[in-house]
C-alpha positions as CSV (number, residue, x, y, z in Angstrom):
1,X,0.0,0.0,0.0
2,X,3.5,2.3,1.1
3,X,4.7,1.6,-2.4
4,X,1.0,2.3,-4.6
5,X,1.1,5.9,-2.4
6,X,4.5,7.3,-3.4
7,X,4.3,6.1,-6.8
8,X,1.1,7.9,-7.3
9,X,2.9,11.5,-5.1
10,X,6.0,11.2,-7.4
11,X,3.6,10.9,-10.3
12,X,1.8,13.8,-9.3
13,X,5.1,15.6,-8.9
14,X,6.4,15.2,-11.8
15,X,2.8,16.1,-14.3
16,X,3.8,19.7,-14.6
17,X,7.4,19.1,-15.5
18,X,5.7,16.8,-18.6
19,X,3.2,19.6,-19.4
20,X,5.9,22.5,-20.5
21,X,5.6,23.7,-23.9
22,X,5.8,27.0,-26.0
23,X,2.7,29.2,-26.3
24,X,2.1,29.4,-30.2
25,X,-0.8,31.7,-30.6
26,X,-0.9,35.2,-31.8
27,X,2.0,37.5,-30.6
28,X,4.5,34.4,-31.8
29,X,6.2,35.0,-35.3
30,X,6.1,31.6,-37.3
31,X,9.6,30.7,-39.0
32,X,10.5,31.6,-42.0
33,X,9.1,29.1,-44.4
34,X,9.1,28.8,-48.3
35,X,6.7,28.7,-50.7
36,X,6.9,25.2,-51.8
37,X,6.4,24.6,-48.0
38,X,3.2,27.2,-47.4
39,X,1.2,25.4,-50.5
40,X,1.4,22.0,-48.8
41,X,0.8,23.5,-45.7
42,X,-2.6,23.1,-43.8
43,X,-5.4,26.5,-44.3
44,X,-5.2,28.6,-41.5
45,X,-1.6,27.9,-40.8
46,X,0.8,30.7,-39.9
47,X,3.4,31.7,-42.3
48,X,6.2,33.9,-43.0
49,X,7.6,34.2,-46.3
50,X,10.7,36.3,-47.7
51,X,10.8,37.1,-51.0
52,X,10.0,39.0,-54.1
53,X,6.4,40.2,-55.4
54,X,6.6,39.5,-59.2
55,X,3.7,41.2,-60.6
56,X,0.3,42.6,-59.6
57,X,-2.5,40.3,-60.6
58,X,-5.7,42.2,-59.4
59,X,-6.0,45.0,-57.0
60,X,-5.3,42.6,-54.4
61,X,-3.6,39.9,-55.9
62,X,-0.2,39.7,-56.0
63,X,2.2,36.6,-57.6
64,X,5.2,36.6,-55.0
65,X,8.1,34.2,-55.9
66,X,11.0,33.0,-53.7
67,X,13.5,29.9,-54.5
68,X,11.1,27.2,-54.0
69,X,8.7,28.9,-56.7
70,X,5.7,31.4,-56.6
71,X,2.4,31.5,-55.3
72,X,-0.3,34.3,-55.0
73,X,-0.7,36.3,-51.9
74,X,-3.6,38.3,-50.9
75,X,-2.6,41.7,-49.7
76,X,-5.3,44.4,-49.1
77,X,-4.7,48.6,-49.4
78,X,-3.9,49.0,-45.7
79,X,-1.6,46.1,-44.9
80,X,1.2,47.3,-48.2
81,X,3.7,49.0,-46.8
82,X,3.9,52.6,-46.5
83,X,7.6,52.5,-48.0
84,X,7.9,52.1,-51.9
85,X,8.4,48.4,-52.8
86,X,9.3,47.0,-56.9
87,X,9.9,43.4,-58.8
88,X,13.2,44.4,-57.1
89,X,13.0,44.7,-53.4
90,X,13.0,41.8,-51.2
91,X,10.0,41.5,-48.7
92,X,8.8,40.0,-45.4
93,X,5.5,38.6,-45.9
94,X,3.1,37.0,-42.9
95,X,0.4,36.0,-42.7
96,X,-1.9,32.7,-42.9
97,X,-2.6,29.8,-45.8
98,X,-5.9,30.2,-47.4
99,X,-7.1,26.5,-49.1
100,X,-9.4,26.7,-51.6
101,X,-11.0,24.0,-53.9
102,X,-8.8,24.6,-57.1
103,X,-5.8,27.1,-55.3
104,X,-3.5,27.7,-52.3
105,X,-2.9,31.5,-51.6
106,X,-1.7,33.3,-48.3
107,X,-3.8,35.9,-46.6
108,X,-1.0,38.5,-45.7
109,X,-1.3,40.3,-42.3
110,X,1.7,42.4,-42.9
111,X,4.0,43.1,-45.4
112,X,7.6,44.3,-44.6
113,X,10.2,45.8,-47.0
114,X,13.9,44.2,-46.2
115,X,16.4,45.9,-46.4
């Protein structure tokens, strides 16, 4: 019966050392990832892509490209930078996957211009 009550106190002791993790909601910047990576990726997941926009396709539809390939990325008027930005200049994109039936695009939440 000694043996059944100290197993059970050292196995309450030791649940909130097995319960640590890191928080991962909003406030947390998700790691760099590629494009390639981001269009297998599940919808809603948090992304951060560096890269180059490519083209405008629609007023907010943008084709953004890194080394892994391109995809298109959803930026409205208020979240483009205030800085001016070309096919040139290297950005920080993040934001979260969109899945769609036929397409795979990124919602962007804010756009950076790197320098």
């Amino acid at each position: 019966m000694k043996a059944i009550t100290v197993l059970l106190a050292a196995a309450a002791l030791s649940l909130p050392f097995a319960a640590q993790a890191e928080f991962a909601g909003p406030g947390v910047p998700a790691a760099v990832t590629t494009v390639a990576a981001a269009q297998k990726a599940a919808d809603d997941t948090p992304v951060t892509l560096e890269g180059k926009i490519v083209r405008q396709i629609d007023h907010k539809r943008y084709e953004f490209r890194d080394a892994t390939g391109t995809m298109t990325v959803k930026i409205s008027q208020k979240r483009l930078p205030a800085k001016k930005f070309d096919q040139n200049s290297k950005l920080r994109i993040v934001g979260e996957v969109d899945k769609e039936l036929t397409s795979t695009k990124v919602d962007a939440k804010l756009v950076e211009v790197l320098p």
